[in-house]
C-alpha positions in Angstrom: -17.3 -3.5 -16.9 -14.3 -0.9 -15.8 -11.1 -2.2 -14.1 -11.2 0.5 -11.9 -13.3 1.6 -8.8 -12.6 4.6 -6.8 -15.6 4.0 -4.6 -16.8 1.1 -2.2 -17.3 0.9 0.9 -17.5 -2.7 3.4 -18.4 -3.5 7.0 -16.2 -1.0 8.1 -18.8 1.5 7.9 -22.6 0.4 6.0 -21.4 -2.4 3.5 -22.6 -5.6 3.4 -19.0 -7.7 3.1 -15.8 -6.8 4.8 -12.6 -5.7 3.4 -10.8 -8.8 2.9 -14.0 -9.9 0.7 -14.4 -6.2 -1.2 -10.6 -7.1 -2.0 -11.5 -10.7 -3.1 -14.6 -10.0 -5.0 -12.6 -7.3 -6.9 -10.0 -9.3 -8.0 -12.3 -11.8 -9.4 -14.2 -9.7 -11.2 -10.8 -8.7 -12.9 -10.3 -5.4 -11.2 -6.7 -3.6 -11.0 -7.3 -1.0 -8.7 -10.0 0.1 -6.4 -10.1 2.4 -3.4 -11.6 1.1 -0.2 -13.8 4.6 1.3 -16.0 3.7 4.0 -18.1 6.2 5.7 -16.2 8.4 8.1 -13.8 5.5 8.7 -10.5 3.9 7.9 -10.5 0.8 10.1 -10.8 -1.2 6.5 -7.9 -0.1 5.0 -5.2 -2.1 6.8 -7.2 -5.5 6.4 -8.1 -4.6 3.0 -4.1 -4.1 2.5 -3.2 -7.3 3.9 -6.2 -8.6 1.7 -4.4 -7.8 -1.4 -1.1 -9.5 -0.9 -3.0 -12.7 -2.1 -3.6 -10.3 -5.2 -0.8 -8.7 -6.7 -2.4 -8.0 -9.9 -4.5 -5.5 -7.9 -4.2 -2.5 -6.3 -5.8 -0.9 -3.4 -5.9 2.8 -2.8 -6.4 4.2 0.8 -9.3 6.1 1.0 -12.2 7.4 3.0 -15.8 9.2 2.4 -16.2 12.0 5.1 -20.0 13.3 5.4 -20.5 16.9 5.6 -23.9 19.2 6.4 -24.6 22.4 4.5 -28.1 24.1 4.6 -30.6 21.5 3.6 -28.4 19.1 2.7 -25.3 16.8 3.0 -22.0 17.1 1.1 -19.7 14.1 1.1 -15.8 14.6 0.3 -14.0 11.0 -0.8 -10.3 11.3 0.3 -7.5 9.2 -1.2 -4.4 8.1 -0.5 -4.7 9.1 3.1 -2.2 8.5 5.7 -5.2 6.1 7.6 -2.9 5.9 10.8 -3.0 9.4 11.3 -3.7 9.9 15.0 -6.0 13.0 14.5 -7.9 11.5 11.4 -8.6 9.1 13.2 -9.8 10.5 16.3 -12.5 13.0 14.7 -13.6 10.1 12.6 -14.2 8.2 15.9 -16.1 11.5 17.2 -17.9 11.5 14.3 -19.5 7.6 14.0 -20.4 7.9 17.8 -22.7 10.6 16.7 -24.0 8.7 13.9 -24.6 5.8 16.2 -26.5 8.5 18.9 -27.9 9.1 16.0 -29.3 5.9 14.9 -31.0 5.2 18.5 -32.3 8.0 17.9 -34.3 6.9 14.5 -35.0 4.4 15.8 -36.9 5.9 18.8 -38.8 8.4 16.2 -39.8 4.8 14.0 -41.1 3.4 17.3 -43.3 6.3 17.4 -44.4 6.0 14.3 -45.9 2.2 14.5 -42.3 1.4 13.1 -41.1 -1.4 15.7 -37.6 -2.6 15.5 -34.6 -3.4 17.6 -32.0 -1.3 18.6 -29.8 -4.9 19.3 -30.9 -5.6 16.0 -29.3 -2.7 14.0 -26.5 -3.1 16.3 -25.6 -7.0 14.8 -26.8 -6.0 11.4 -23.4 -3.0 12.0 -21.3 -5.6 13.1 -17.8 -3.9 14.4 -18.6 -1.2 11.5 -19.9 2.7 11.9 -23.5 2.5 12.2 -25.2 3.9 9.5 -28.7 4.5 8.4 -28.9 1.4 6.0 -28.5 -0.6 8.4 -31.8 0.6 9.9 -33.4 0.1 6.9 -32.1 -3.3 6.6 -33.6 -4.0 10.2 -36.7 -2.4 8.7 -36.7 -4.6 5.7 -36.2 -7.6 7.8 -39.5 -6.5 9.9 -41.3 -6.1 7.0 -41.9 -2.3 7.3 -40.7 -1.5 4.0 -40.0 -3.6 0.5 -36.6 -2.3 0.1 -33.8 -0.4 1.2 -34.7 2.6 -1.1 -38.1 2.5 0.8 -36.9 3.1 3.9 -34.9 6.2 3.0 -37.3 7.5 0.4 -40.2 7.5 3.4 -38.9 7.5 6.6 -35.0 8.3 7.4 -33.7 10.5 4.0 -33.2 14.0 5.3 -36.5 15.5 5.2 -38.4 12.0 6.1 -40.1 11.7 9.7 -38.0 9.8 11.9 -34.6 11.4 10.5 -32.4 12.7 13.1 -28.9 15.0 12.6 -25.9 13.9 13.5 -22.7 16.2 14.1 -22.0 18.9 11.8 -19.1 19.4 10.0 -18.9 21.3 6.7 -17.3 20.2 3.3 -14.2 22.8 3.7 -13.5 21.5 7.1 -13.6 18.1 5.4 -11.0 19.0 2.9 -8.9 20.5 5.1 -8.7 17.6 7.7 -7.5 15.1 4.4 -5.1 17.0 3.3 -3.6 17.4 6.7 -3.5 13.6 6.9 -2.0 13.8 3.5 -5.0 12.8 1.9 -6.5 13.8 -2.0 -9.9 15.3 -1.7 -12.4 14.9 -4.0 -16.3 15.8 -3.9 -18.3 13.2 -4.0 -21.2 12.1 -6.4 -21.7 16.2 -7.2 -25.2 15.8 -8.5 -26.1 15.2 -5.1 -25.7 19.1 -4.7 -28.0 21.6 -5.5 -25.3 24.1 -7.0 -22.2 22.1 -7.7 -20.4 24.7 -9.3 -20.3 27.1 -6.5 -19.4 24.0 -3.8 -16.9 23.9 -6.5 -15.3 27.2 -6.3 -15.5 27.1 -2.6 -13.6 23.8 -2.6 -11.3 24.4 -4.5 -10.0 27.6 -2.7 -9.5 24.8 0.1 -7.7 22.9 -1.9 -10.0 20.2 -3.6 -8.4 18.4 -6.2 -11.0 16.8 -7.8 -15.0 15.6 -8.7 -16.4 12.4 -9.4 -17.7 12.4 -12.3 -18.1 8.7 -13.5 -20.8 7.2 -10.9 -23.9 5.3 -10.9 -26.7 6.0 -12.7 -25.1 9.2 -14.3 -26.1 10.1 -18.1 -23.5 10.2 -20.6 -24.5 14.2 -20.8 -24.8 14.7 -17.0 -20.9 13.2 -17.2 -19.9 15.2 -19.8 -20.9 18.4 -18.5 -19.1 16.9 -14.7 -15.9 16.4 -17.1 -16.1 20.1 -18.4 -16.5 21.2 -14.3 -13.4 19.4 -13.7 -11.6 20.8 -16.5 -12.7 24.3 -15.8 -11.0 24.5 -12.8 -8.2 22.5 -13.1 -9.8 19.3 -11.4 -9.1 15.4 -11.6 -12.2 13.4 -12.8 -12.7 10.0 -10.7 -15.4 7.5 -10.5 -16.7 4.7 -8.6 -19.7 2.4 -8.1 -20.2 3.3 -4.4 -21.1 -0.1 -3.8 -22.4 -1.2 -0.4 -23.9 -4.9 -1.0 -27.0 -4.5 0.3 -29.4 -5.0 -2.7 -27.5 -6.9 -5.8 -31.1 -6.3 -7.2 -31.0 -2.5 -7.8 -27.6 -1.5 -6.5 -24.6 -1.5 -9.4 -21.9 -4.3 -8.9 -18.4 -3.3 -8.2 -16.7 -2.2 -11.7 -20.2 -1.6 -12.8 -19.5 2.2 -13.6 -16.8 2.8 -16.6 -14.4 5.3 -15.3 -11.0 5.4 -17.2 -7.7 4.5 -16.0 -6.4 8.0 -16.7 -8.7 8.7 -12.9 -6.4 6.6 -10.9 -3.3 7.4 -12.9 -3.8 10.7 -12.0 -4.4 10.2 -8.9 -1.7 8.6 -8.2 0.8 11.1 -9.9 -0.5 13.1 -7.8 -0.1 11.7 -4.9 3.2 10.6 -5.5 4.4 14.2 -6.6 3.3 15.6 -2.8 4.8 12.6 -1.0 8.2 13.6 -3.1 7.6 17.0 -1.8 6.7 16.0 1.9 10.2 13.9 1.6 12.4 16.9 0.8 14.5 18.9 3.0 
């Protein structure tokens, strides 16, 4: 098991506990720094923060997953060490989860018209106070019986090119990057496999100003990392890493620190960071 995890997420977006718990859990398990990255939301951070006072072996990094559209697809760019009361940040990620929640009703309209009957009040109290996402249709769906499992529900009905799947407001990866780094933030591209041409999403990112890839994450190959690692390296790139842990199946999902991603991630990371605070600081 690693000590560090770049990515989680908690009820302030689709995750099954909240912050204060994520921060709890983590520090049991003997974790010394993780980053808190919800779904196009920050709310977590500051509990998550108070959280770890009770903690001081462990550290907790700011951060935040922003989801992004290109053709065909979705891009997701992780940003850490973001300034999370940052008035504009936070006011296009409040834009954006109200069109993810129009955007549920809406699946859940299409699954009613498919034979697929479940509550819209139910999704809603699955969401709790956090961004409503699409696992917590599929949880209302599991709960109904209409699948076996979480994966079910994506893999048949509401992953991008299933039948009751409905877009959501667009923005796209550079505008994603940009919009961290004006909060102060440290992009980083998310889970890059996940793209059908990560080199050239790359390229493009990095002419935006993209500092780095994850390339330690679930169910990644020791090859598929390696060659991730040589990406990073070829263009001057921090490798991080995460279990992107959400809670909602401990039978299939990996367990926070599940994914081994070295300490040099977050120590670079945080030189990083650091070094541009220094430099925001100057006259």
């Amino acid at each position: 098991m690693s000590n560090i995890d770049l990515h989680i997420h908690s009820t302030a977006s689709d995750g099954k506990l909240n912050p204060a718990d994520i921060v709890r859990k983590s520090a049991e398990r003997g974790l010394t720094i993780i980053a808190l990255a919800d779904h196009d939301s920050v709310d977590g951070i500051a509990p998550a923060l108070t959280a770890a006072k009770a903690f001081p072996q462990l550290k907790v990094i700011p951060g935040v997953e922003i989801s992004t559209d290109v053709p065909k697809g979705e891009v997701h760019v992780l940003g850490y060490f973001v300034d999370y009361t940052d008035h504009k940040l936070k006011a296009i990620l409040e834009r954006m989860r109200h069109s993810r929640r129009e955007r549920a009703c809406g699946m859940v309209t299409k699954l009613g018209k498919l034979g697929i009957h479940i509550e819209w009040q139910r999704v809603q109290e699955i969401a709790g106070s956090g961004s409503i996402g699409r696992p917590h249709i599929a949880q209302a769906m599991l709960e109904k019986g209409h699948v076996t499992s979480v994966k079910e529900a994506f893999t048949k009905y509401i992953s991008r090119d299933g039948p009751a799947y409905v877009e959501r407001e667009k923005m796209t990866p550079q505008e994603a990057v940009e919009l961290l780094l004006r909060a102060n933030g440290l992009p980083v591209l998310a889970h890059p496999l996940t793209i059908n041409d990560p080199e050239t999403m790359v390229i493009k990112l990095k002419a935006a100003d993209l500092v780095g890839i994850e390339a330690y994450y679930n169910g990644y190959t020791a090859g598929e990392i390696s060659k991730l690692v040589s990406l990073a390296n070829r263009y001057g790139l921090i490798t991080t890493g995460g279990s992107d842990y959400h809670g909602l199946d401990n039978s299939t999902e990996t367990m926070i620190g599940g994914v081994d991603v070295p300490i040099e991630s977050a120590e670079q990371l945080t030189a990083l960071a650091e070094q541009r605070a220094l430099k925001l600081a100057s006259p």
